[in-house]
N, C-alpha and C positions, 0 to 999 in steps of 0.2 A: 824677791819683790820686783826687781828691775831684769826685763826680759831681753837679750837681744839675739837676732838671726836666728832661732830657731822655728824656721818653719821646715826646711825640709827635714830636721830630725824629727819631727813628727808626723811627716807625712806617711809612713809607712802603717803607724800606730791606726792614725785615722780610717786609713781603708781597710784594716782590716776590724775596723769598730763598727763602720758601714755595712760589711757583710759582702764588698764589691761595689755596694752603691755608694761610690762619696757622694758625702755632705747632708746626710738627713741626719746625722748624729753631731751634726759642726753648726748646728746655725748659727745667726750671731744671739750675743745676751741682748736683753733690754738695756737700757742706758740709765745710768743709774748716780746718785751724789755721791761723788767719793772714789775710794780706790776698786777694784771690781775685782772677779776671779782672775786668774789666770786662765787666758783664749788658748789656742793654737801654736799664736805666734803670729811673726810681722811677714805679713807674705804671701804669696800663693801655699794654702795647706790643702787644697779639698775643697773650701768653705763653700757650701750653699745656699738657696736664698730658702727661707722655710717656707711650706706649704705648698712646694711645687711638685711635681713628679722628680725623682731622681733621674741622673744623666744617663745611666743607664737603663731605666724602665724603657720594658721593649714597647715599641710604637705603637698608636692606634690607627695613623692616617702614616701615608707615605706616598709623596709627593713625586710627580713626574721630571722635579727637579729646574721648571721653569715657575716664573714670576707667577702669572696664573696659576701654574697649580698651588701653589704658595697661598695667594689669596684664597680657594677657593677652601683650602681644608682650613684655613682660619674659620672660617665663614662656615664650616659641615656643622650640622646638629648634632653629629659626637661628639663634638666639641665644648659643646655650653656646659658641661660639666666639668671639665677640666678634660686634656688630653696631651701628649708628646707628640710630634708631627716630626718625621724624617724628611731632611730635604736635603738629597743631594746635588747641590747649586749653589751658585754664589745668592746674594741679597741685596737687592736693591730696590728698595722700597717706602713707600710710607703706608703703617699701616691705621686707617683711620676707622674699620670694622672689625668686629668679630663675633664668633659665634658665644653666649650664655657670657655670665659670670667667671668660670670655673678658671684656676688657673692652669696655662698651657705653655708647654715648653717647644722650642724649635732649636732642634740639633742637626746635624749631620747623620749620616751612619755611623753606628759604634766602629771606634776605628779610626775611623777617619777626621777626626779632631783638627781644625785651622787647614783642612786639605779646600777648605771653600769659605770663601772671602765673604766679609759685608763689604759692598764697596757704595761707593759715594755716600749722600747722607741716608742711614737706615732712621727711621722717625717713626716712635710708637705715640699713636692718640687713641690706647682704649686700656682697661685695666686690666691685670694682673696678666700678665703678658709676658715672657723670656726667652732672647735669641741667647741659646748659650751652643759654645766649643767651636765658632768660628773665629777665623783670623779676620782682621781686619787693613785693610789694606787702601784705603783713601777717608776723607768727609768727618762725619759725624754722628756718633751715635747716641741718639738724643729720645726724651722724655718731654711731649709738650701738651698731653693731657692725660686724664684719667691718674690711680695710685696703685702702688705696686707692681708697677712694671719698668723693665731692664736689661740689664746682660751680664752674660758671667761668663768665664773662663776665656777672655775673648783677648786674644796676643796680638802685638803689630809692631814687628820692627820698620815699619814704614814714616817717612816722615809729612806725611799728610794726615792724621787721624787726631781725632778727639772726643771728648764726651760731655754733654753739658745735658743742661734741666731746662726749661723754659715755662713759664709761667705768666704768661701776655692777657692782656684784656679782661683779666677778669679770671681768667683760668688757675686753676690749681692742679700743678703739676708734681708727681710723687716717685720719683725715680732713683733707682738703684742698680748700683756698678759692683757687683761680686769679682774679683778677681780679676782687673784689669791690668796685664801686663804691658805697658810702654816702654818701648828703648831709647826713641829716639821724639824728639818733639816736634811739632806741627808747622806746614809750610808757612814761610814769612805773614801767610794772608789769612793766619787763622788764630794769632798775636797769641792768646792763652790756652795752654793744653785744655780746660776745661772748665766748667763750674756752673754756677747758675744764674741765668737771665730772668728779670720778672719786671712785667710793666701792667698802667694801666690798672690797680690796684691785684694785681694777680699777684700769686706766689708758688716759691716753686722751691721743695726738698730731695735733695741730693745726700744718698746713702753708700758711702765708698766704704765696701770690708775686703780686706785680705789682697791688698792691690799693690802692686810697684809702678807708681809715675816718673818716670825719668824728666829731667828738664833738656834744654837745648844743647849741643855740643857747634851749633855754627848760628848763634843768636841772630833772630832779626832785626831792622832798626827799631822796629815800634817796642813799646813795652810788649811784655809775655810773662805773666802768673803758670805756674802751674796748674791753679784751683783759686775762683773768685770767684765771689758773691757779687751780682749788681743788680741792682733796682731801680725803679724811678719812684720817685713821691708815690706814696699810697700804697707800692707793692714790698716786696719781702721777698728775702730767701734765705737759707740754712742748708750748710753738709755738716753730717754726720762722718767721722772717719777713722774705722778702726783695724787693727792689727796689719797696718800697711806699712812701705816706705813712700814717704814723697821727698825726690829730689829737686830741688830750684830749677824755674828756667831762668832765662837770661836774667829776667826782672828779680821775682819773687817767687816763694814756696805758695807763698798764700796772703790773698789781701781782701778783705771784706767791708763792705760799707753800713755805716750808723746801725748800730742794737747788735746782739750776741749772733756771730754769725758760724762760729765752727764750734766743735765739741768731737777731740781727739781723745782716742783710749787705745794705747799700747801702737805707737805714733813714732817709728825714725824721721826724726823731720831736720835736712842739712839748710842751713840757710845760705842765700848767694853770698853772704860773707864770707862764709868759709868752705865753700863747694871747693874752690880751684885746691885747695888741699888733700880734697877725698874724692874730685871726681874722676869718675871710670873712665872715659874716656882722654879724647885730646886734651893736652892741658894750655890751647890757647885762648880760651874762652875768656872773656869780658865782661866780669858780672855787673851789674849795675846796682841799686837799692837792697839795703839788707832787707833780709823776711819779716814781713810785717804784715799784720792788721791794722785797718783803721777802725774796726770794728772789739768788741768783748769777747772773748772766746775761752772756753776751760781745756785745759789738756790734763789727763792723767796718764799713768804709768808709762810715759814713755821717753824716750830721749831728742834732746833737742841740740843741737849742735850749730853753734853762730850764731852771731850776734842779733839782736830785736831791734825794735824801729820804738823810740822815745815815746812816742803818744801813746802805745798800742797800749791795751787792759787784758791782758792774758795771765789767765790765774792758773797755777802750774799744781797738783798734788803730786805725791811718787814717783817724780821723775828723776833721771840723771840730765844735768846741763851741764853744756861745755862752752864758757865765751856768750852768754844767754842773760846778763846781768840787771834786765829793766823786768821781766817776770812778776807778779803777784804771789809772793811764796805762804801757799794754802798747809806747807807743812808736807813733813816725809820724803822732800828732796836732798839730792844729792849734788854737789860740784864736785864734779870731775875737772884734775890736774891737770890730762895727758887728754889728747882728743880721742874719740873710739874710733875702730877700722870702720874704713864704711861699708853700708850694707851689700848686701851681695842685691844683683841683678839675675833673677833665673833664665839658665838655656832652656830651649825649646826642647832639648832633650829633658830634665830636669821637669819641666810642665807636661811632658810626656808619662811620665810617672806617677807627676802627681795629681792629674788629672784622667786618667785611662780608668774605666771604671771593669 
């Protein structure tokens, strides 16, 4: 029932389920009441977003590699049906056009996987849209209009990067983060690894599958979430967050503001309570606030480790807890005695494998 670290034991299994193409046979499930199938596993496995071109479908446009050309194959009539566009070049853009409905993919050349950066803020405002198998390497990679568009397979041991949703003025914004690798957490001036923004009665959903968020190892003074919800009067937001690990930043794992703001399934979630025990790196860190919602949230089948924040309303099914004792026990839980190792972090070698299609 209770799954832990096995994503790269199945990474093998997956690709060769795909045929070469990971992740058209990994999508995620629908979200469901209750305890669910057994996924993949918590991690980078494959996972792909559904309905897009796979990572390795050979290209239809292929880019001269600068920002122009970039723009202009969004924008080609091959495109309006759905197409994969090769760019080899870094990214740095906002993309506020495109050609048709269809959805479209932006990679790299096969191969060449994180060999080309998003750098500073990449920003999609049109639908069904994916920069996938770049590194990222500064800013933000953000969702501020349109639904079903995102990034996947996208690594960054840099400590400038993040990913949020934005949902301003009225806007509804629908974004998803397949397979987001962090190592290291976001410079002083960027306070929360990520989450979602919405003002102005807008809103804005955030969809994290198959991802390892790291928190800070040299904490800024401000506070720092990992993943938070924030609104103003009138607006909304929600993540979705499945078969991942999130580790604490300085502050918190996760905090969300008034009505049901997360819904984890198959979730290593370490709180800043009890990081300094399990985390990877230095161990001089200075956690602050344990992990907490100020928000409702369901989690299933997953584990949770460290202590909660008194007010929160987190209803727990099938999970193992350790040191987690303010919970809503929905049944099928376990207390764990002894705390579990903590989760693994993948090398760039390791996402090499399991992402190479």
């Amino acid at each position: 029932m209770i799954r832990r670290n096995v994503g790269f034991v199945v990474a093998a299994a997956l690709m060769s389920a795909c045929n070469g193409d990971i992740g058209s046979a990994a999508g995620p499930r629908n979200s469901i009441d209750g305890p669910s199938v057994d996924p993949a596993g918590r991690g980078p496995t494959g996972q792909w977003p559904p309905g897009f071109p796979g990572y390795g479908t050979a290209a239809d446009l292929v880019t001269d590699g600068s920002t122009g050309g970039l723009t202009s194959a969004l924008d080609d009539a091959a495109c309006s049906g759905g197409c994969v566009i090769e760019h080899s070049g870094n990214v740095s853009l906002t993309v506020s056009s495109r050609a048709g409905t269809g959805e479209i993919v932006v990679r790299p050349p096969i191969g060449q996987r994180a060999e080309y950066s998003l750098i500073g803020d990449v920003e999609i405002r049109a639908s069904n849209l994916l920069f996938a198998g770049f590194s990222q390497a500064s800013g933000a990679i953000k969702v501020t209009q349109g639904s079903n568009s995102g990034f996947a397979w996208i690594e960054s041991a840099g400590d400038s990067a993040y990913l949020a949703v934005f949902g301003n003025n009225g806007d509804i914004a629908d974004g998803f983060f397949y397979e987001i690798v962090y190592r290291q957490y976001a410079d002083p001036g960027a306070e929360d690894r990520g989450g979602v923004r919405a003002s102005n009665n807008g809103s804005g959903t955030m969809l994290v599958v198959g991802s390892v968020l790291t928190g800070t190892v040299d904490p800024p003074p401000a506070h720092a979430d990992t993943l938070q919800v924030y609104f103003d009067p009138g607006a909304s937001g929600f993540i979705t967050i499945r078969d991942s690990v999130i580790w604490p930043s300085w502050d918190k794992a996760l905090q969300g503001h008034t009505g049901k703001n997360f819904d984890l399934d198959n979730v290593y979630i370490v709180s800043a309570s009890d990081a300094t025990a399990l985390w990877p790196g230095p161990g001089s860190i200075d956690f602050g606030q344990p992990f907490h919602t100020t928000a409702a949230a369901d989690y299933r089948n997953s584990t949770i480790i460290g202590a909660g924040h008194p007010d929160e309303a987190i209803r727990v099914w099938d999970s193992e807890l350790y040191g987690f004792p303010t919970a809503i026990d929905m049944g099928g839980n376990t207390v764990l005695t002894e705390r579990p190792p903590p989760p693994p972090v993948p090398t760039h070698e390791e996402l090499d494998v399991i992402w190479s299609p």
